[in-house]
C-alpha positions as CSV (number, residue, x, y, z in Angstrom):
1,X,-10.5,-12.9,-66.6
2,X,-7.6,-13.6,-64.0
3,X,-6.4,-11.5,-61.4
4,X,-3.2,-11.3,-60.6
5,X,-2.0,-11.4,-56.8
6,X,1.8,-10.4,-55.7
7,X,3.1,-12.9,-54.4
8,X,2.3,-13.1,-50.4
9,X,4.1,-14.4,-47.3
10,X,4.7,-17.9,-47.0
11,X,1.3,-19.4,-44.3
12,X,4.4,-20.1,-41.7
13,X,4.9,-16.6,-40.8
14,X,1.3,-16.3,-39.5
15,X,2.6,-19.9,-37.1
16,X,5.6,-18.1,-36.1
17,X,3.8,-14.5,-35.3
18,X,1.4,-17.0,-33.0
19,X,4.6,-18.4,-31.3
20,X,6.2,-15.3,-31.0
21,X,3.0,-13.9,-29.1
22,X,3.3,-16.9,-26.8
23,X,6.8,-16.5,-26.5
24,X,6.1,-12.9,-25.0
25,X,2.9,-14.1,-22.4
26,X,5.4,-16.3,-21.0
27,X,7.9,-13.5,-20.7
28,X,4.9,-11.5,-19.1
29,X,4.0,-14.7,-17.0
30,X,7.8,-14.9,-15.8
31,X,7.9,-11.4,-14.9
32,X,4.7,-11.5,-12.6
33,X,6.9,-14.5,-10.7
34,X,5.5,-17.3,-12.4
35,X,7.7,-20.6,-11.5
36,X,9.7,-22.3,-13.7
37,X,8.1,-25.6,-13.8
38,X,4.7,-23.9,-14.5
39,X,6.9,-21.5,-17.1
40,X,7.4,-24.9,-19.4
41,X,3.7,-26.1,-18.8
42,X,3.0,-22.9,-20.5
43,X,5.8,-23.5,-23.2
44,X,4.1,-26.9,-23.9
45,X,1.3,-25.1,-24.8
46,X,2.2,-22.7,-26.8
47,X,4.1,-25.1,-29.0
48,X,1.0,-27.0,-29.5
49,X,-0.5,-24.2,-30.5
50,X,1.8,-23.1,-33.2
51,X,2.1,-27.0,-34.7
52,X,-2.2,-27.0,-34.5
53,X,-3.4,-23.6,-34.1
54,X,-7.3,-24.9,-34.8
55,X,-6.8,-26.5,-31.6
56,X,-8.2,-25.4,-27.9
57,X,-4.4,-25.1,-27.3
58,X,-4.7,-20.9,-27.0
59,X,-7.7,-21.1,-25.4
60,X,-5.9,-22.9,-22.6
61,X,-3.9,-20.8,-22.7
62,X,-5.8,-17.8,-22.7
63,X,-7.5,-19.5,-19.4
64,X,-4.3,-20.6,-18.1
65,X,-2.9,-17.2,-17.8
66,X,-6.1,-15.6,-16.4
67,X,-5.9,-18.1,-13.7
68,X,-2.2,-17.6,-13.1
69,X,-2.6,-13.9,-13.0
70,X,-5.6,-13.9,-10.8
71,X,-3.4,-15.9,-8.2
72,X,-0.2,-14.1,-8.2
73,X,0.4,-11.3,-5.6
74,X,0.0,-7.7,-6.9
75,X,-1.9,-5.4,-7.1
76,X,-5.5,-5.7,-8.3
77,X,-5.0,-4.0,-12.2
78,X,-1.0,-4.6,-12.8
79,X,0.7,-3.4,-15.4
80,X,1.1,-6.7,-16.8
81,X,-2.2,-7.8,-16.4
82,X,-3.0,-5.5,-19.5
83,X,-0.4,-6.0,-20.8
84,X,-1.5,-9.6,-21.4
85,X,-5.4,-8.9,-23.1
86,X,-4.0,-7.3,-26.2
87,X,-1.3,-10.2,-26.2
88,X,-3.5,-12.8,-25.8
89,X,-6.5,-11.2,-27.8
90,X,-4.0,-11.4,-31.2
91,X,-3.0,-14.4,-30.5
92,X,-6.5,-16.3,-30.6
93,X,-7.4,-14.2,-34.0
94,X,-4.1,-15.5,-35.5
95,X,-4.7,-18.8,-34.0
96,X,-8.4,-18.8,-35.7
97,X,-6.7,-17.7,-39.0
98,X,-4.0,-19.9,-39.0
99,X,-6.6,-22.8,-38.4
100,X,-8.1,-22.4,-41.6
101,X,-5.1,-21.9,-43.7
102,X,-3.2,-25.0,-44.7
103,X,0.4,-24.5,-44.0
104,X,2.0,-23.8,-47.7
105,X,-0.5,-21.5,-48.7
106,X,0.1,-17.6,-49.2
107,X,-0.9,-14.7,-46.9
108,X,-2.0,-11.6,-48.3
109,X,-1.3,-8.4,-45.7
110,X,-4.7,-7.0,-47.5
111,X,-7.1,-9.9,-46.0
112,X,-5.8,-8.8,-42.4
113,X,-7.6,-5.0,-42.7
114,X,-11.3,-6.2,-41.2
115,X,-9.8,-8.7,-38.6
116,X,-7.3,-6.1,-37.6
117,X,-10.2,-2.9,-37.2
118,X,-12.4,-5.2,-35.2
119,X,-9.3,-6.4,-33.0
120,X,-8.4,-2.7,-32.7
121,X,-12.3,-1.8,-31.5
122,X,-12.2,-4.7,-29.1
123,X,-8.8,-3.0,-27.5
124,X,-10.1,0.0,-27.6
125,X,-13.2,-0.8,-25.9
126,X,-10.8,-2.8,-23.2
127,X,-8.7,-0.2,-22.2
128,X,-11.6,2.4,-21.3
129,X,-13.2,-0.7,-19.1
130,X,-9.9,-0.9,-17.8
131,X,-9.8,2.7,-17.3
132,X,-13.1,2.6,-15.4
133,X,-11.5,-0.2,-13.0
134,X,-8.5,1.8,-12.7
135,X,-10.8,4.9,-11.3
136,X,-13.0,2.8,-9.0
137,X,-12.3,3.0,-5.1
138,X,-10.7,0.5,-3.7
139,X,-12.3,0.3,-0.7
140,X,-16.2,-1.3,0.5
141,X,-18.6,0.4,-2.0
142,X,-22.8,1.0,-1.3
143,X,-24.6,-1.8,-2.4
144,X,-26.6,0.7,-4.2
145,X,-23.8,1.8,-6.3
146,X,-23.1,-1.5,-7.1
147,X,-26.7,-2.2,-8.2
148,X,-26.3,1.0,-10.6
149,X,-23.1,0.2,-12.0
150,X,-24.3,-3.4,-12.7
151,X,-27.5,-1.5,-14.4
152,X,-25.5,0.8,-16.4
153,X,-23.4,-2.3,-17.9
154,X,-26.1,-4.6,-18.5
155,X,-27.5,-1.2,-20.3
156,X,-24.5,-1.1,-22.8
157,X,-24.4,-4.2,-23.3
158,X,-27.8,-4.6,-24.8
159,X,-26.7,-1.1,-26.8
160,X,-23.9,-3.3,-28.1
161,X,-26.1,-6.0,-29.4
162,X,-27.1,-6.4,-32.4
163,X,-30.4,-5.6,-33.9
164,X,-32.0,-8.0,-36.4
């Protein structure tokens, strides 16, 4: 018995959604006043991570614009800052599934449904820890309320785990 599949979209696409991505975290970069020179560093990268997207290439620079962002003046939770999670966040998932798909083969939307519902969890789950930053004070904070919050999140996180 054979099953016939439509035909997909050529494996490219998936390369050129990745550089596209990376395309727009460098416009996000550029628009937080990162400099030019460090603005082609950054194109470097992405290009290596379209042409070999099994490579460390995004997770350079996923780290590369955490560390630029951290060092440009702003304010503490910018716009563009979170802007740049969700950006980056699809990127590495397309990067990890274009790494395992030669080039010429055929992408089926359908395979995307359980990479996509646990990438739209993870957001989720990102903007109300954003949220929660957003709300704290700015300002010097009890060392006891410190100690709590660093209770309560140690708490959820071993709610998160899972149990075997």
């Amino acid at each position: 018995m054979t099953l016939e599949l439509r035909p997909g979209l050529p494996g490219w696409w998936l390369r050129a959604a990745i550089g596209l991505l990376g395309a727009l975290v460098i416009v996000v970069l550029a628009v937080q006043g990162l400099g030019f020179s460090m603005v082609i560093v950054f194109g470097v990268v992405v290009a290596v991570t379209v042409a070999l997207p099994s490579s460390p290439a995004m997770t350079v620079l996923i780290g590369g614009a955490a560390i630029a962002t951290a060092f440009m003046d702003g304010v503490d939770v910018s716009v563009e800052a979170v802007l740049l999670i969700p950006l980056l966040h699809l990127g590495h998932v397309l990067s990890a599934i274009a790494g395992v798909l030669p080039l010429d083969s055929r992408l089926h939307l359908s395979a995307f449904r359980r990479p996509l519902r646990r990438y739209l969890l993870i957001q989720v789950a990102m903007l109300a820890l954003v949220a929660v930053a957003v709300l704290l004070p700015a300002g010097r904070v009890d060392p006891i309320i410190e100690v709590a919050g660093l209770l309560a999140a140690a708490g959820v996180a071993l709610v998160a785990l899972p149990r075997s």
